[in-house]
LOVOKE-787998 format. One record per residue (C-alpha): residue in one letter; x, y, z. Coordinates in nm, 2 decimals. Layout:
! residues N
<node lumlo="a" east="X" north="Y" up="Z"/>
...
! end
This chain:
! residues 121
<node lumlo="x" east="0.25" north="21.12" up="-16.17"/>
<node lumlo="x" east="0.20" north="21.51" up="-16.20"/>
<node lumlo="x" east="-0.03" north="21.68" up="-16.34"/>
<node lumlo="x" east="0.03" north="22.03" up="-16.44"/>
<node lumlo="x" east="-0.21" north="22.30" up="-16.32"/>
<node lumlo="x" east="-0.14" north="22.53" up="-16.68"/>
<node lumlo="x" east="0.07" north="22.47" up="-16.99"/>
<node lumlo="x" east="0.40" north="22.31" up="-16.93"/>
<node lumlo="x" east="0.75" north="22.27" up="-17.10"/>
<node lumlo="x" east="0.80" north="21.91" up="-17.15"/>
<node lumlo="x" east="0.97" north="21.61" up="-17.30"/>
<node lumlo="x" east="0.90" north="21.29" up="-17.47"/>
<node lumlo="x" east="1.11" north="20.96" up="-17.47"/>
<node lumlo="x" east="1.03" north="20.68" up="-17.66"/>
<node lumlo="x" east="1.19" north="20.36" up="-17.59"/>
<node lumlo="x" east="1.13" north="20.09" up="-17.88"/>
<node lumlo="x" east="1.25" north="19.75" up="-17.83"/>
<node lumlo="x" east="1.16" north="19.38" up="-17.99"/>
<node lumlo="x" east="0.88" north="19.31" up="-17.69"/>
<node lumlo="x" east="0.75" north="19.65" up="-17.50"/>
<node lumlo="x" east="0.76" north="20.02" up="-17.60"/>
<node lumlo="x" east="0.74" north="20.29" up="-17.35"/>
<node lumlo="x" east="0.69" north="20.64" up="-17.38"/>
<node lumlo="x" east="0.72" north="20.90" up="-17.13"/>
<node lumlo="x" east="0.64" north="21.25" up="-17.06"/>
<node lumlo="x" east="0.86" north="21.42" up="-16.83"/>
<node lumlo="x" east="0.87" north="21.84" up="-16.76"/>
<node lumlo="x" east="1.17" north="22.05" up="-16.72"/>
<node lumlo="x" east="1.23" north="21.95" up="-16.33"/>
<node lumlo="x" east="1.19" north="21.54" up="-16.44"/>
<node lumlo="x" east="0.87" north="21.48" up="-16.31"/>
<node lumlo="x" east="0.68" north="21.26" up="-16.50"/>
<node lumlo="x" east="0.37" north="21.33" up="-16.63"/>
<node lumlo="x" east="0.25" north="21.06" up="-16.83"/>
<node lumlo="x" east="0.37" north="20.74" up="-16.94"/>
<node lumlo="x" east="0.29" north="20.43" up="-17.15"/>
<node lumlo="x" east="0.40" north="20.07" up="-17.19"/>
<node lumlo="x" east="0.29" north="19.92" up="-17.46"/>
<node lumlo="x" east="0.37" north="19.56" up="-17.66"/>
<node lumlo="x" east="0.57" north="19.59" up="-17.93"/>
<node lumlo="x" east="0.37" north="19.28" up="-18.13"/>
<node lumlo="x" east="0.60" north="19.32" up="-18.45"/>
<node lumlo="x" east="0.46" north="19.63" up="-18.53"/>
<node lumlo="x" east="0.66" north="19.93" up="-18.38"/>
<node lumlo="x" east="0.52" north="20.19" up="-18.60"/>
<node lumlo="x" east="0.16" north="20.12" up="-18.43"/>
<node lumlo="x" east="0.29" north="20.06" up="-18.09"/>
<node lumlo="x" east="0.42" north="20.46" up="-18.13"/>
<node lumlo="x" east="0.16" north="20.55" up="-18.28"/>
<node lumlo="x" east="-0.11" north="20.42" up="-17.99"/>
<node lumlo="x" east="0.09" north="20.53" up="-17.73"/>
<node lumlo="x" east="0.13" north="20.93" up="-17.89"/>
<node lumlo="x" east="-0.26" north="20.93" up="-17.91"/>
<node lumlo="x" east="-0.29" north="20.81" up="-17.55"/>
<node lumlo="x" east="-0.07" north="21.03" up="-17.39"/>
<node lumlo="x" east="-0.21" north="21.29" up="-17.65"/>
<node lumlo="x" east="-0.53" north="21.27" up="-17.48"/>
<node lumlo="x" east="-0.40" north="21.24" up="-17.14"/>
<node lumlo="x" east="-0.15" north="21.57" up="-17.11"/>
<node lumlo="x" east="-0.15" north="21.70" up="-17.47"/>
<node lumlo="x" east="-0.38" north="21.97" up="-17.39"/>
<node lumlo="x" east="-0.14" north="22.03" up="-17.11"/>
<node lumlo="x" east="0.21" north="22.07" up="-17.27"/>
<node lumlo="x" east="0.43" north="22.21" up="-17.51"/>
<node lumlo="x" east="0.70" north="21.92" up="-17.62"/>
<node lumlo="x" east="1.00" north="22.11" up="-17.66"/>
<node lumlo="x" east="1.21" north="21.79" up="-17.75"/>
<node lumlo="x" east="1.22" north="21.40" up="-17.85"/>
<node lumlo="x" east="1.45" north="21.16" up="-17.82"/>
<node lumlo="x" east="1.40" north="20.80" up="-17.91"/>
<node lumlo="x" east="1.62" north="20.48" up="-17.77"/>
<node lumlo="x" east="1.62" north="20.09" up="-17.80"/>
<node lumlo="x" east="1.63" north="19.87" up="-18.11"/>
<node lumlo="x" east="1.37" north="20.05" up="-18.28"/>
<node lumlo="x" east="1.50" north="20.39" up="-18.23"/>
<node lumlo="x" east="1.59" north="20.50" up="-18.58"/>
<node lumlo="x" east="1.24" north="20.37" up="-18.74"/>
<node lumlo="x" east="1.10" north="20.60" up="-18.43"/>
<node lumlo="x" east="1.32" north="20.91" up="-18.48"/>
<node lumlo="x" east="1.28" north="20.96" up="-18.85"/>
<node lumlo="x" east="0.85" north="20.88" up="-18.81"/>
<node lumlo="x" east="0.87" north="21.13" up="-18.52"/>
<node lumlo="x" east="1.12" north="21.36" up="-18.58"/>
<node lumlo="x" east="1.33" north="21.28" up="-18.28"/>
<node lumlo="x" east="1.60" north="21.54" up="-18.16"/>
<node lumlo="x" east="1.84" north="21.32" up="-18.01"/>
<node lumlo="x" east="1.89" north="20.89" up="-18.14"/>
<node lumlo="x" east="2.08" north="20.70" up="-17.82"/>
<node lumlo="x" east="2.19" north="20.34" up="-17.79"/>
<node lumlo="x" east="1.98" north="20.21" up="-17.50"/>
<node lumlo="x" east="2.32" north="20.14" up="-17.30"/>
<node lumlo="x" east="2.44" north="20.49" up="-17.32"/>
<node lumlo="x" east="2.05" north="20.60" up="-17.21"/>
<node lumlo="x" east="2.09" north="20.39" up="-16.93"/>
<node lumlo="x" east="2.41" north="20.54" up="-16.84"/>
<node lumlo="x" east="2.31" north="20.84" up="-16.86"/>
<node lumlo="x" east="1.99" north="20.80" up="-16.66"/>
<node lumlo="x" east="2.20" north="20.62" up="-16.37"/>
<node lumlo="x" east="2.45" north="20.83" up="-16.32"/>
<node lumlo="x" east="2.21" north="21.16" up="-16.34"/>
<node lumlo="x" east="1.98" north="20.97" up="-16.05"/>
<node lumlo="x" east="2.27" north="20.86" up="-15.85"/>
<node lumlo="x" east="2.63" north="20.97" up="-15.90"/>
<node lumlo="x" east="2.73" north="20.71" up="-15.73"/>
<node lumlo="x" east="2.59" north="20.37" up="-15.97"/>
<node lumlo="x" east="2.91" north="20.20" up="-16.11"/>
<node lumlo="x" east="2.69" north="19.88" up="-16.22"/>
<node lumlo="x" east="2.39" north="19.82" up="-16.42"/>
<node lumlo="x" east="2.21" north="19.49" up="-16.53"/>
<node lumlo="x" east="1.97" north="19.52" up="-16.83"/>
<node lumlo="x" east="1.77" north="19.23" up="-16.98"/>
<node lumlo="x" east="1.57" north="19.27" up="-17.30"/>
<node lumlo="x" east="1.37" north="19.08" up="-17.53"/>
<node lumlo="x" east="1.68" north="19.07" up="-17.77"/>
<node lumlo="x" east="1.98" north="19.02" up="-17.54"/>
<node lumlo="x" east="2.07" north="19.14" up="-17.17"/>
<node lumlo="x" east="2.36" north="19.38" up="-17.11"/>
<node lumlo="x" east="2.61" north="19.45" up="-16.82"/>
<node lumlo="x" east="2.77" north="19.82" up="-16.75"/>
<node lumlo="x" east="3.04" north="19.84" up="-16.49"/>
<node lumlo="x" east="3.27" north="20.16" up="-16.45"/>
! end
C-alpha cells in the first residue's frame, strides 16, 4: 500500500456482504492506501463502523474523501448510514473493476457467503 507524503484526494468503497466487509481507500491514480477486511458477524452496521475508525486512524489525517460508494448485500443499509455517492450491485462492481483492469476479461467467477455468480460477455 501507499502512503501519501501530504494531503491526498481519495476514495472509499465499502463492500458489505452476509460473511466479510471490506473497505478500501484508494487515491485519484487507484493506488490503494488502506484497506480492511472485516467479519460481517450479523452486524453490518458495526463491521462499518470498526473498519471507518481503523482506516480513520490509519490515513484519515492523510486524506480528503471526495466520494463513497458502497456495494454487496448490505449496500443500501451502508449508503444511507454513510452517505454513499454511488449504490452498485456487486455484479456490476465487478464488471466494472474487470474490465477497467484488463479490457480484455470476458469471464468472471464470484462466490459469496450468500450465492456464487458467473459473468461471461
Amino acid at each position: 500500500m501507499r502512503r501519501p507524503a501530504s494531503r491526498v484526494r481519495a476514495y472509499l468503497g465499502v463492500d458489505v456482504g452476509s460473511i466479510s466487509t471490506n473497505l478500501v481507500v484508494i487515491d485519484e491514480e487507484r493506488n490503494v492506501l488502506a484497506k480492511r477486511y472485516l467479519m460481517t458477524a450479523g452486524r453490518p452496521l458495526e463491521a462499518v463502523k470498526r473498519g471507518l475508525a481503523e482506516i480513520g486512524d490509519e490515513v484519515g489525517a492523510l486524506v480528503d474523501v471526495v466520494g463513497v460508494g458502497t456495494t454487496g448485500s448490505g449496500r443500501y443499509l451502508t449508503a444511507d448510514f454513510i452517505g454513499a455517492d454511488l449504490v452498485r450491485n456487486e455484479i456490476t462492481a465487478q464488471a466494472e473493476a474487470a474490465i477497467s483492469i484488463d479490457p480484455a476479461v470476458d469471464t468472471i467467477f464470484e462466490i459469496g457467503g450468500q450465492d456464487s455468480k458467473y459473468i461471461s460477455r
